[in-house]
N, C-alpha and C positions, 0 to 999 in steps of 0.2 A: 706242783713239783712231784708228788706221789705221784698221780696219774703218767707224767710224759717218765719218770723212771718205770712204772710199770710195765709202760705199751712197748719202751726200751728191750725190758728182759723177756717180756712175750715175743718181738720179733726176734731176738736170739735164740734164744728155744725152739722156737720154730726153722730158724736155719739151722743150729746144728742137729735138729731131727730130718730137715729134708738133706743135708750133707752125709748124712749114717745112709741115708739110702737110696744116695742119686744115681748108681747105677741102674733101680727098678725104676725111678718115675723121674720121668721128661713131662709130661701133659700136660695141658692147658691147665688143670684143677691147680697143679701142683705149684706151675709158675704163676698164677694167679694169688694162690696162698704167700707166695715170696712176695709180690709184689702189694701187698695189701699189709703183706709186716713194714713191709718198709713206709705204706704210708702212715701206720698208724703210728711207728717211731718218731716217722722225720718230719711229717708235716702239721705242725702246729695252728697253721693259718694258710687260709688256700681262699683268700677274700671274691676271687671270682669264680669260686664251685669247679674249676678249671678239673677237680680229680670226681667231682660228684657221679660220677659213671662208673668211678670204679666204687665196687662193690661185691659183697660173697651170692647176691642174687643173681646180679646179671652173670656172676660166674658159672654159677648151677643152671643157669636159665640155656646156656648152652650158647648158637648161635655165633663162634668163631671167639668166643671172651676167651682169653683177654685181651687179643688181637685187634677188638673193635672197642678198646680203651683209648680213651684221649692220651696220646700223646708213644703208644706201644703199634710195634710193626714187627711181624712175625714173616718167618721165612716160607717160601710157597711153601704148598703141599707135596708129598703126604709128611714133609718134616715137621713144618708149623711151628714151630717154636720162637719161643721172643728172641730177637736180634738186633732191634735195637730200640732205648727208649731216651723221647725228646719230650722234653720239660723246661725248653729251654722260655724265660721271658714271661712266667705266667705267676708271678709275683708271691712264691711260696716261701712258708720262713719256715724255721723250726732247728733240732741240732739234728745233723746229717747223718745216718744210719745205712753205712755203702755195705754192709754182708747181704743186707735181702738180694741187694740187685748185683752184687756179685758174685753168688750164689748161683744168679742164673747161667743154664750150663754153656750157651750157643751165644748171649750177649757179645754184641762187637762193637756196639756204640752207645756211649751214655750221655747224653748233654744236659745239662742240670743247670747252664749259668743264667745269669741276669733273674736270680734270685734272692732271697736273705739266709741261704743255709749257714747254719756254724756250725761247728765243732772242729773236735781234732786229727780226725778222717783217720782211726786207724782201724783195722780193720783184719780179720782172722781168717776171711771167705780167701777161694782160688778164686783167679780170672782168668783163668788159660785162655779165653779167646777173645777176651776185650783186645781192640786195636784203638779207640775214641775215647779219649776221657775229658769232658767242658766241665768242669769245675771252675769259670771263670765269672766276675762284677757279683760276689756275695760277698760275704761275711764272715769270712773264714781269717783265725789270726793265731799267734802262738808260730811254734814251729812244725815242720811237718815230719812224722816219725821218720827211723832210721830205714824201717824196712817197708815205709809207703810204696805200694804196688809192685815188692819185686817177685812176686808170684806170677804177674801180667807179662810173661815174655812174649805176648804177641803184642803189646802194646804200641801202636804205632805213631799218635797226638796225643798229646797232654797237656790241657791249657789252664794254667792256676793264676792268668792273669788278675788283676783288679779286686785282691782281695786286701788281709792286713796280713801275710805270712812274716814272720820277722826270722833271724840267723838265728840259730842253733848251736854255734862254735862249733860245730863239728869240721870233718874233715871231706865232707861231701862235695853236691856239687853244686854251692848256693844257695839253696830254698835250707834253711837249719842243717841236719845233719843227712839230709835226703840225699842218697850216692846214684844219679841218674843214668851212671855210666851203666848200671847193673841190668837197663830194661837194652835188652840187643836188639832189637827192633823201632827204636825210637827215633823218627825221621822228623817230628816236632814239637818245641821245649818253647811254652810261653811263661817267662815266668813277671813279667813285665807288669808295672803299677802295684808293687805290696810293699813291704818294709824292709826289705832285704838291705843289710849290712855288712860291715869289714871287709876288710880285704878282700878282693876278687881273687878266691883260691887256685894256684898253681897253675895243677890240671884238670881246670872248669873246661876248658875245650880240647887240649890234645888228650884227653882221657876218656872224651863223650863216644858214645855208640859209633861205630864207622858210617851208619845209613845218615847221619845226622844231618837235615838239612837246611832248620828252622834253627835260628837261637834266639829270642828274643828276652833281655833285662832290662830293660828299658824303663824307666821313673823308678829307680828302688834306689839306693843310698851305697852302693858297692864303692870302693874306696881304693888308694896304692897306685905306685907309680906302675904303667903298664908298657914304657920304653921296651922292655927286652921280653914281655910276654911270650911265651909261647902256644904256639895255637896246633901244635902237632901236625898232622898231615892232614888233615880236615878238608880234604879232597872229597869231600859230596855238599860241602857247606855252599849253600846259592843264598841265604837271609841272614845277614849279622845284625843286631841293635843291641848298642851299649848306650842308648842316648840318654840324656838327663839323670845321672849319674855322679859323683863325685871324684871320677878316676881323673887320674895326671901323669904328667910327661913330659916329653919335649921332642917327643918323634912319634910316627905312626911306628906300630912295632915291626921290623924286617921278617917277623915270622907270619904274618899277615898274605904276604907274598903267598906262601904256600896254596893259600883257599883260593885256587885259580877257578874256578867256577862260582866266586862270586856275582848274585846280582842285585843283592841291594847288603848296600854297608852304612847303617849309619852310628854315626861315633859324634853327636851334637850336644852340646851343655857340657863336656868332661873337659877342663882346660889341658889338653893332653898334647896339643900345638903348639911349638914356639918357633915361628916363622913363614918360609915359603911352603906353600901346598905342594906336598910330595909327589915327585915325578913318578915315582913306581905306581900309582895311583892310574895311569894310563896301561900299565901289563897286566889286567884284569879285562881278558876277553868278554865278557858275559855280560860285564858291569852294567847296568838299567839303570838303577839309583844310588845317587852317593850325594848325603848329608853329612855334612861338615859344618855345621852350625855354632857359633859360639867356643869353638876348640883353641883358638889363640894366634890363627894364620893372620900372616901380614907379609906385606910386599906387595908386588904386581900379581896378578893369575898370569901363570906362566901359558906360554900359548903352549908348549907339550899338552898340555889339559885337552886341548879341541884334539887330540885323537884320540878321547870317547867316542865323538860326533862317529853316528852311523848307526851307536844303537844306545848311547844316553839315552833316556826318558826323564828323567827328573834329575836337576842338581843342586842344592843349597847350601850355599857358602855365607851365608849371612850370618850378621852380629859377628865378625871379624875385625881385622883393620888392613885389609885389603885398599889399595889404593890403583891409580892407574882407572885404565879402562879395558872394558871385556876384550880378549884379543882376536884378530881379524878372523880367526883360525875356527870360531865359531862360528860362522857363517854355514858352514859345513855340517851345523845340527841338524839334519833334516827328520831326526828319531824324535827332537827334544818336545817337551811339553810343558813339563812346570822349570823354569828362570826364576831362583831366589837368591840373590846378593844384597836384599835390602841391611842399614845397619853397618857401613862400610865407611871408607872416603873415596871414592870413586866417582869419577870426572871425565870429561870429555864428551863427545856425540855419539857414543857408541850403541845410544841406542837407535840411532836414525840411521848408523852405518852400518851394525853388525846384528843387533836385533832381528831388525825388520825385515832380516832377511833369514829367518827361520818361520817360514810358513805354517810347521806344526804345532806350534808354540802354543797355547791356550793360556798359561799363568806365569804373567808376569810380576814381578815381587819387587822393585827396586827403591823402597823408601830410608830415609837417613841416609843418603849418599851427601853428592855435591855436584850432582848434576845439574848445568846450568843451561841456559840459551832458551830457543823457540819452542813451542811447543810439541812434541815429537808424535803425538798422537795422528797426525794425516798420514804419517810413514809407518807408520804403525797397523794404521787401519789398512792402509795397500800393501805390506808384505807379510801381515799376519792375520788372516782374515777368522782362522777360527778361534781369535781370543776371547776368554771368559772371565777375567777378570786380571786389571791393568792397577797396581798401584805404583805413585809415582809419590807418595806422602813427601813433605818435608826435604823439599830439594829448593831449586832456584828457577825454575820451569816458566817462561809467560808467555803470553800471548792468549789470542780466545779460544774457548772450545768448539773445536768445531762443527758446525751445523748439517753436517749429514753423519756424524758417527754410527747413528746407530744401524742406517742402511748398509756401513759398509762391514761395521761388528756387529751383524744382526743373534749373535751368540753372545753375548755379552752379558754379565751376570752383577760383576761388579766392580764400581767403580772409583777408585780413592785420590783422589789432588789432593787433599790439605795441603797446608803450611808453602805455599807456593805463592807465584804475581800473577794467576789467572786476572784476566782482566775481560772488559764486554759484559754481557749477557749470558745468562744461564740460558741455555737453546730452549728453544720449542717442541725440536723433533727429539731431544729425549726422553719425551713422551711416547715417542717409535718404537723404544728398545721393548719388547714386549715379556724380553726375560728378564729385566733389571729387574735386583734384589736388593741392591745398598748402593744408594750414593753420597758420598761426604765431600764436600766441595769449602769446606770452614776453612776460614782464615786466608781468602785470596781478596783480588780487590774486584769482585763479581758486583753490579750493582741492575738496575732496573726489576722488575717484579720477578716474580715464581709465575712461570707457566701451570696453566690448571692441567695442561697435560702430563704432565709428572705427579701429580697427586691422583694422578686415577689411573696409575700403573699396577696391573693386576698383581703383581706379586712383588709388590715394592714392599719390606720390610725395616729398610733405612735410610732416614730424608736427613743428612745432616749437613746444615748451611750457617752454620755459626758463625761469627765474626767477617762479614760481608759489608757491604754499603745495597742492599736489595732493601727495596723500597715498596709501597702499595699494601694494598688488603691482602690478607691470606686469603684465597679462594676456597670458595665454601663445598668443595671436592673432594676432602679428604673419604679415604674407603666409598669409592663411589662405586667402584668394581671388585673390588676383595676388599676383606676385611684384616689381610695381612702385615699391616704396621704394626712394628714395635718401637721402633725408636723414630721417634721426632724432634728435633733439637734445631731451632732455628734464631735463637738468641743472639741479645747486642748485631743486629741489625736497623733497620728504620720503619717495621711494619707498623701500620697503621691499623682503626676499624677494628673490630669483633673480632674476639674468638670465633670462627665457625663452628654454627652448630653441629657440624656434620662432624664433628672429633668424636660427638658421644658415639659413633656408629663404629669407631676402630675400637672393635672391642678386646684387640689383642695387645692395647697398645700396653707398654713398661715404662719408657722413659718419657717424660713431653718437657722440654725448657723451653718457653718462648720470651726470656726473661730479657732487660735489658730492652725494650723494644717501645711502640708510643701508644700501647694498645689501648682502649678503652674500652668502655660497654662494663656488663656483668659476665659474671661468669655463667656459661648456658646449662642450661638443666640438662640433667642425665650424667652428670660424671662421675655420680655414683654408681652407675651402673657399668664402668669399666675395673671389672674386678682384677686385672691382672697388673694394673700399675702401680708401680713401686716409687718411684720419682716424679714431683711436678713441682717445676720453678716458672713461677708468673711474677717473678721480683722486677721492680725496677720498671713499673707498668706506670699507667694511667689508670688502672680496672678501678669500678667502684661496686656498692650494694654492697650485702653483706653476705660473710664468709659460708659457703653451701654446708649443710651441716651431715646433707650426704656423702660428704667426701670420707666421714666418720664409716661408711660402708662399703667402702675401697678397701679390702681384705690385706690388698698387698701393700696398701701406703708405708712408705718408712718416711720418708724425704717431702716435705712439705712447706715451699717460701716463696710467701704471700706480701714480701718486705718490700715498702717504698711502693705503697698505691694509695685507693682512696678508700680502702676498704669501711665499711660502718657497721652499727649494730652491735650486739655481745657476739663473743667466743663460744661457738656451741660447744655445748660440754659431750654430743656429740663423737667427738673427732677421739675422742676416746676407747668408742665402743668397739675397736678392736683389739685394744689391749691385751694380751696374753693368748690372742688365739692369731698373728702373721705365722706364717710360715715363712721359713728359708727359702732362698735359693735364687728365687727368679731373677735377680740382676747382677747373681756372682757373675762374676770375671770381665765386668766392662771396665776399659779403663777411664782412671780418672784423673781432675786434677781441683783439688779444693784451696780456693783461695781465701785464708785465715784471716779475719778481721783484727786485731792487732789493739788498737787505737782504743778500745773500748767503745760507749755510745758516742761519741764526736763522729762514727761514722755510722751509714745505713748498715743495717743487718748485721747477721754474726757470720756470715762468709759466703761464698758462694762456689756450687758445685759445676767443675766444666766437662763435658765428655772430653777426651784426651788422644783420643786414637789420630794417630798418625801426625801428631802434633811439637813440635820440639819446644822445650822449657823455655828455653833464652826468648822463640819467639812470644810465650803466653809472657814473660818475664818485660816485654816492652810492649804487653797488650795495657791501653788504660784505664782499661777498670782494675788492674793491679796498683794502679796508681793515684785511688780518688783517695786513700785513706794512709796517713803519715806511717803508720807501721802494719804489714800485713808478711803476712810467710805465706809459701806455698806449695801442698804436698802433694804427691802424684801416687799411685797405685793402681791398685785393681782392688775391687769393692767384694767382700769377704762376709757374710754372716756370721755371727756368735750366736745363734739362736737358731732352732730347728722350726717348731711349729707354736711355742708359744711366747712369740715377738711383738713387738710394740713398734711403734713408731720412733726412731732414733733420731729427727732435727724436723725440730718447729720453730718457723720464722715468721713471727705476725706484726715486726717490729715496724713501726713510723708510719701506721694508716691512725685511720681515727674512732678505734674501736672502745667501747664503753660496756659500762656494765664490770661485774665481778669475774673474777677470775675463777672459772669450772675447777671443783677440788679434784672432780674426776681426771682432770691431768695428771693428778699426780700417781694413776693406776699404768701409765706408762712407765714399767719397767726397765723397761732397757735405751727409754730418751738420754738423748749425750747433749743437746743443742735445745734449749729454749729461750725464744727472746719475743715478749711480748711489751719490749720498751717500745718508748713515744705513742703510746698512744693516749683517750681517756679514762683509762679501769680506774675505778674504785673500790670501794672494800677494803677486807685485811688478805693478806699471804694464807693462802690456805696451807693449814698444818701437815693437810695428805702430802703436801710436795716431799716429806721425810721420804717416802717411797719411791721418789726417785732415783735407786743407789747407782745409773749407771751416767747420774748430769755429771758434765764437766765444763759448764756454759751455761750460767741460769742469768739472764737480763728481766728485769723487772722497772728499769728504772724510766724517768720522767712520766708518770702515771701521776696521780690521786689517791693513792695507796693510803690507809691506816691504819693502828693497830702495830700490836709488834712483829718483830720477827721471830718465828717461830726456833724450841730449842732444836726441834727434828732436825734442821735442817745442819744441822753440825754435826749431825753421822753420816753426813753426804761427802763420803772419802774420796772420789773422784774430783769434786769438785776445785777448777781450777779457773774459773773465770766467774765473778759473783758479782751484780749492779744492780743497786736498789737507791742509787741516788736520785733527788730529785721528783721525790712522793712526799707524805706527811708521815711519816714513821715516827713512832715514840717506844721508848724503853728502853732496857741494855741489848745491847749487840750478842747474841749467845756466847759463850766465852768458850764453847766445847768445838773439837774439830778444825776446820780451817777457816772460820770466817773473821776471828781475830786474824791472820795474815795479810787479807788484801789491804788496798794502799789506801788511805780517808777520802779518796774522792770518790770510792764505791761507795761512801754512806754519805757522801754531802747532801746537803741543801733539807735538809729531813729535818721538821720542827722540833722534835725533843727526844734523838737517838744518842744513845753515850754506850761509853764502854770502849774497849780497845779494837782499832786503832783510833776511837776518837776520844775526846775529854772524859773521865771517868766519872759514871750516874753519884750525884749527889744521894740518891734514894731510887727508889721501884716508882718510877712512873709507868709504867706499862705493861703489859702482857704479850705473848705470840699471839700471832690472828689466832679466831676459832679455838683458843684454850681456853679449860676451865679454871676458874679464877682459884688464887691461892692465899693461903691461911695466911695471920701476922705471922704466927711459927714458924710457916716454911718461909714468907719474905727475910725473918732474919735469917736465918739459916743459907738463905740464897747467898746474904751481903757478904757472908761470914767465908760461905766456899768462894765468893767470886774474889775476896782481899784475897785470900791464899793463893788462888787460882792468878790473879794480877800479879803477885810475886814470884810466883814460878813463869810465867809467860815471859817478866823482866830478864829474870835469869835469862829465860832461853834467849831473848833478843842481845842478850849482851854476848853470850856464849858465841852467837849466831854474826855477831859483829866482829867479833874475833878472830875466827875461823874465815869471814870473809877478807880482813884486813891481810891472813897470811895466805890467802889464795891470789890475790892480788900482789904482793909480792914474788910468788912462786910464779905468776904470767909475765913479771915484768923481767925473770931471769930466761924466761921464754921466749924475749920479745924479737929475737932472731929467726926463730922457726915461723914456718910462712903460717898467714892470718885463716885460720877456715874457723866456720859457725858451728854452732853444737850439731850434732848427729841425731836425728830424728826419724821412724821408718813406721809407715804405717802395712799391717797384716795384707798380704796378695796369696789370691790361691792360687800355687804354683810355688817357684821358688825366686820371681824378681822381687825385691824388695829396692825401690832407687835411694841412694842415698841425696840427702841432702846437705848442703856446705854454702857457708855464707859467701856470699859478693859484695866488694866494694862499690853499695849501694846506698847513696846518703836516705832513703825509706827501710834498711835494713833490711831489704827480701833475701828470704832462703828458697834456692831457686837448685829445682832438682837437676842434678847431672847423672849422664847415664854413663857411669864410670866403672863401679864397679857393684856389685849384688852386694846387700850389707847379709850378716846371719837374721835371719827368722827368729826374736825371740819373744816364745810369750810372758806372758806376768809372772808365773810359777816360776820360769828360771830367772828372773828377776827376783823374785823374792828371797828364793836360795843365791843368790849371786850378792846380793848384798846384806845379806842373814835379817831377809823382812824388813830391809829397811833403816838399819839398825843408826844409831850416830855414830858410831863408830865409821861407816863407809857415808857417811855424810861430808859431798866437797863445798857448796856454799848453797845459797837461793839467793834467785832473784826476781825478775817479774814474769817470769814464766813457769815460775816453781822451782822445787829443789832440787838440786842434782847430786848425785850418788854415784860413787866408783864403784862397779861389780867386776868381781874377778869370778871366772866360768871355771868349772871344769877343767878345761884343759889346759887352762890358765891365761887364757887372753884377758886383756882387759879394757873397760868399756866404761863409758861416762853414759850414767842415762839420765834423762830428766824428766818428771813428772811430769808432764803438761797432760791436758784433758785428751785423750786418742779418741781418734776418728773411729777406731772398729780397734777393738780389743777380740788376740786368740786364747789367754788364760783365762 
């Protein structure tokens, strides 16, 4: 801390001694000294030596320094002075020190982004001749001052995208109290991806610079109805984005009109729409791209729209409720290139009649419609020949794929059917496509084998063929040409045969399910040497041997179920040896859909994970493995870390093989595990004590083993915990009476020779201990009897309390019983902002089955806490077998039911 304040006030000092005397020195020396202050302020960590060139030797050494510095460009001769310097992507941290480099006198360009700078960027130096400022993907948060850069009146780009900026209250223009209109030369304002809040002020655009031609806010939190907006005369404006935003309406604003030289407008994620897509929307000459995405349009697409067509290039109207079909009037796209309507109701042939006959077209988008009949892809492939990717997800589509696709889309990148009546055979020649990068063909009625020519597609990254009738061996081809796979999901199919060994050689792979399938054999060596996988489901196998203990050296394992095979041997203790050093990240944002076992042990495993993409609920909701177990829920997201780089493994499923031996205490160095189920098999031993450290289970199965010995006290500071089974072992002693294991129901502790305590018959005496504890004095056994009476008397209370409270909840539903039936509200963490909610179905299996109705709020634990003042009784509305549920009122005073059940991925 002394040291980076020192090297701080040494770079100041030194600029304000070369600012006293920049009329006599321009020189290399001079600006080399500026630029050496500022490394020694601002850069902290420079892990790839990226600045090790600069230096006061190679200064002095002469030789064009500092000109021939990594990342500085100076103006020819005989001026030579620095004019611009790029830093950008070369992974520098440190807090940001902008006087040295603005200091400099001829500077015109600074990029500085795709770094870790912070601070609070203010700054005393002139810019008179900056035109460039990339300040953008660091680190930077707070607000930014009032009089950021208005000294820079040449300033012509400004990009402070992708930071954390947050508002200011001021009365500026967006970024805190920063007034942007002050820089007169400013032609581009990215302020897009930070934290920006409230109200979108006044005169954010009729107030901006006249040159202004860039606006971009896009991902920041801006707020207020923007119906009557005004946008001034913003006669130079060609770039608008307000996308994914919080703003509303019920009309495009008529002052909008003015910016006649727009040529891209997008206005996507702000429900700012209510109704038909605005015809003035066509009196915008310039128009290129126009996103409209999730704004609130409904009705037909009026055919006014097709007089874009001439110089349209991209248009997305998707996630609306758009109905009808595209109108004929499109035909006349011959500019267009990306088609996105997916997300609609939209019906009819229009993509055989109007589509296909846009030649330029590359991307087509059309999934979640109602598009129904033949398969439209032959028409497709003859009126659109330079398509690059066709998704047709989650429609009514059938017929076979056809067998010369990829000759006649030999451009073709990727390709999506899901949730469709494909029927036939998965082709041969799409092994041809020599650019295919992702193909998902899940959930059609495809059946005979997998061609080995689609596994040995050079730049294939996604194989996903889930939920088919495809039959035969995997072919032992995987990466036989590239090493480019990441996602392989070919689960609940009919494959047969080995695992191929040729999986160890996709060294990139992330996801692999081949779950659900009649696989046999062992699992093949070398899967530890796929370090980048984060997911693997081999549930529901035939596999036998025993569990590879290399898998423990798979860096990125989180997700591991081995459930319903022949597995044998002990549990290597192993699978551990990652614990506290995963890293985040590598399988954020795929989506999913996790089917919650319900039922307790009467079914296999504690759930199982589906990829989800392009998928629709109702159809996973009559898939029947939803349906082998009397009660299961099922939730959908997008997969989110809570953890940076020192992560664990979060769901292990080793339930129903016939594994033996004692249970590795070293599991319980998994901190951040939510899902452990190592019922039905042979373990013996006691409960290891380390399991206390599991604080993040919410799912511990232990039961039908050999188990003895007690149950540990630890394991009653496991606050998470909401699903607990240790029935059907030899357990002895009292049940811990601390935390939540007195709650569950007595058939989590049945069939156990000599367990007592609540909820079961209450211990005559101390028959037992926890596993692995150290045994305890007569003193402290009486002492225990003594606290656990009092302890069983307060418990009674609360159960009668608790019975009470349920009897007038029950009556408060029966005055309800006219309001229509939905199931409790449950939302697991998505990065982004969808969160699906879920709501019950008159379903005699009781599935919660997601609808994509509406976004619930984001919230995490913390605002839970305070929302229900921690949990308190007082916001306690009843329990029951899913945990308790609580009334939290927010802030702004909504109010919400939540209920404790163990989360899939926690954001507090």
């Amino acid at each position: 801390m002394a040291a980076s304040f020192l090297a701080a006030a040494v770079a100041v000092a030194v600029v304000l001694l070369l600012q006293l005397t920049a009329p006599a020195i321009a020189g290399p020396e001079e600006e080399a000294a500026l630029l050496l202050a500022f490394k020694r302020a601002s850069v902290s960590t420079d892990p790839r030596d990226e600045l090790a060139g600069w230096s006061a030797n190679s200064s002095s050494a002469g030789g064009g320094a500092p000109c021939s510095w990594a990342g500085v460009s100076c103006a020819p001769s005989p001026d030579g002075r620095v004019v611009s310097l790029n830093l950008s992507r070369m992974s520098l941290a440190g807090e940001l020190r902008l006087d040295p480099l603005l200091a400099l006198p001829a500077l015109r360009q600074l990029l500085l982004g795709g770094n870790a700078f912070h601070g609070n960027l203010s700054h005393a130096s002139s810019c008179a001749a900056l035109e460039e400022l990339d300040l953008s993907s660091n680190a930077f948060n707070g607000t930014l001052p009032a009089s950021f850069l208005s000294p820079c009146s040449a300033l012509q780009s400004l990009n402070l995208s992708r930071n954390a900026l947050v508002s200011g209250g001021g009365g500026g223009g967006g970024g805190g109290s920063f007034a942007f209109a002050a820089l007169p030369s400013l032609r581009t304002l990215d302020l897009s991806r930070n934290h920006l809040s409230g109200e979108l002020p006044a005169g954010f655009v009729a107030a901006a610079p006249p040159n202004l031609t860039h606006l971009s806010i896009a991902g920041n939190n801006f707020s207020g109805d923007v119906s009557d907006y005004d946008f001034g005369a913003c006669a130079n404006l060609t770039v608008l984005d307000w996308s994914s935003n919080a703003l509303s309406g019920t009309r495009l604003p008529r002052g909008l009109a003015s910016c006649r030289r727009l040529e891209t407008l997008d206005l996507s994620g702000n429900r700012i729409l209510a109704g038909p897509v605005p015809a003035f929307l066509t009196g915008f000459p310039s128009l290129k791209r126009l996103a409209l995405a999730g704004t609130g349009l409904s009705g037909p697409i009026p055919e006014e729209l097709g007089q874009l067509c001439g110089r349209i290039v991209e248009l997305d109207l998707s996630v609306n409720s758009l109905v009808g079909a595209l109108p004929a009037t499109f035909a006349n796209c011959t500019s267009l290139q990306l088609l996105d309507l997916g997300g609609n109701q939209l019906s009819g042939d229009f993509v055989s009649t109007v589509v296909s006959t846009i030649p330029s077209l590359r991307e087509l988008r059309l999934p979640f419609n109602n598009i129904s009949g033949e398969n439209p892809l032959p028409v497709l492939a003859a009126g659109c020949p330079l398509l690059e990717v066709i998704d047709l997800s989650s429609n009514e589509l059938h017929g076979e794929i056809m067998p010369d696709l990829c000759s006649r889309l030999p451009s073709l990148k990727k390709l999506f059917l899901p949730n469709n009546y494909f029927n036939g055979t998965v082709p041969t020649s799409l092994g041809g496509c020599a650019n295919l990068e992702s193909i998902d063909l899940s959930f059609n009625l495809l059946v005979g084998h997998i061609p080995t020519e689609i596994l040995a597609l050079p730049r294939l990254v996604d194989l996903v063929m889930w939920a088919n009738g495809l039959t035969g061996e995997i072919p032992d081809t995987l990466c036989s040409n590239s090493t480019t796979l990441e996602t392989l999901v070919m689960s609940y199919n009919s494959f047969t045969g080995v695992i191929p060994t040729s999986i160890t050689k996709c060294v990139n792979l992330i996801w692999v399910s081949l779950s659900g399938n009649r696989l046999t054999g062992t699992l093949p060596r070398g899967l530890g040497g796929l370090q980048k996988l984060a997911i693997l489901q081999l549930n529901k196998n035939q596999l036998s041997g025993p569990v590879p203990a290399e898998l423990g050296t798979c860096n990125n394992l989180i997700w591991l179920d081995l459930n319903s095979n022949g597995f044998t041997g002990a549990i290597p203790p192993e699978l551990a040896d990652q614990a506290g050093l995963v890293p985040g990240g590598i399988v954020s944002g795929k989506q999913f859909a996790f089917l919650r076992n319900e039922a307790g042990n009467i079914c296999p495993g504690a759930g199982v994970l589906f990829e989800f993409f392009g998928v629709r609920p109702e159809r996973l909701a009559a898939f029947p493995a939803v349906h082998l177990c009397p009660s299961t829920r099922i939730y959908t997201g997008t997969t989110v870390y809570e953890f940076d780089n020192n992560g664990s493994m979060i769901f292990l499923d080793l339930s129903y093989n016939g594994l033996t031996g004692a249970i590795p205490p070293s599991l319980g160095n998994m901190m951040y595990l939510q899902v452990l189920n190592v019922g039905h098999n042979q373990l013996n031993g006691t409960i290891p004590y380390q399991f206390s450290g599991l604080k993040a289970i919410g799912a511990l199965d232990l039961s039908n083993n050999h188990l003895t010995g007690g149950i540990p006290p630890g394991l009653g500071g496991l606050n998470f915990l909401a699903d607990f089974d240790v029935s059907n072992n030899n357990l002895s002693g009292p049940i811990p009476s601390s935390g939540q294991l007195t709650t569950f129901p007595q058939s989590r502790y049945a069939n156990n020779s000599a367990l007592c305590g609540i909820p079961l018959p209450p211990c005559a005496h101390d028959t037992g201990r926890g596993g692995g504890q150290p045994p305890v004095s007569r003193d402290g056994r009486r002492k225990v009897v003594i606290e656990a009476t009092i302890l069983v008397g307060i418990a009674l209370s609360v159960i009668m309390l608790l019975m009470l409270l349920v009897t007038l909840c029950k009556l408060w539903k029966n005055q309800k019983s006219e309001e229509k039936r939905t199931g409790y509200i449950e939302s697991l963490p998505t990065s982004g902002t969808s969160s699906w909610k879920l709501s019950g179905v008159r379903e005699p299996l009781s599935i919660n089955v997601a609808t994509f109705e509406k976004p619930l709020r984001k919230l995490t634990f913390a605002h839970l806490l305070e929302a229900t003042n921690g949990f308190s009784a007082e916001t306690l509305v009843g329990s029951g077998r899913f945990g308790e549920v609580y009334k939290a009122k927010l802030k702004d005073g909504d109010c919400r039911c939540h209920q404790e059940a163990y989360p899939f991925h926690r954001t507090g």
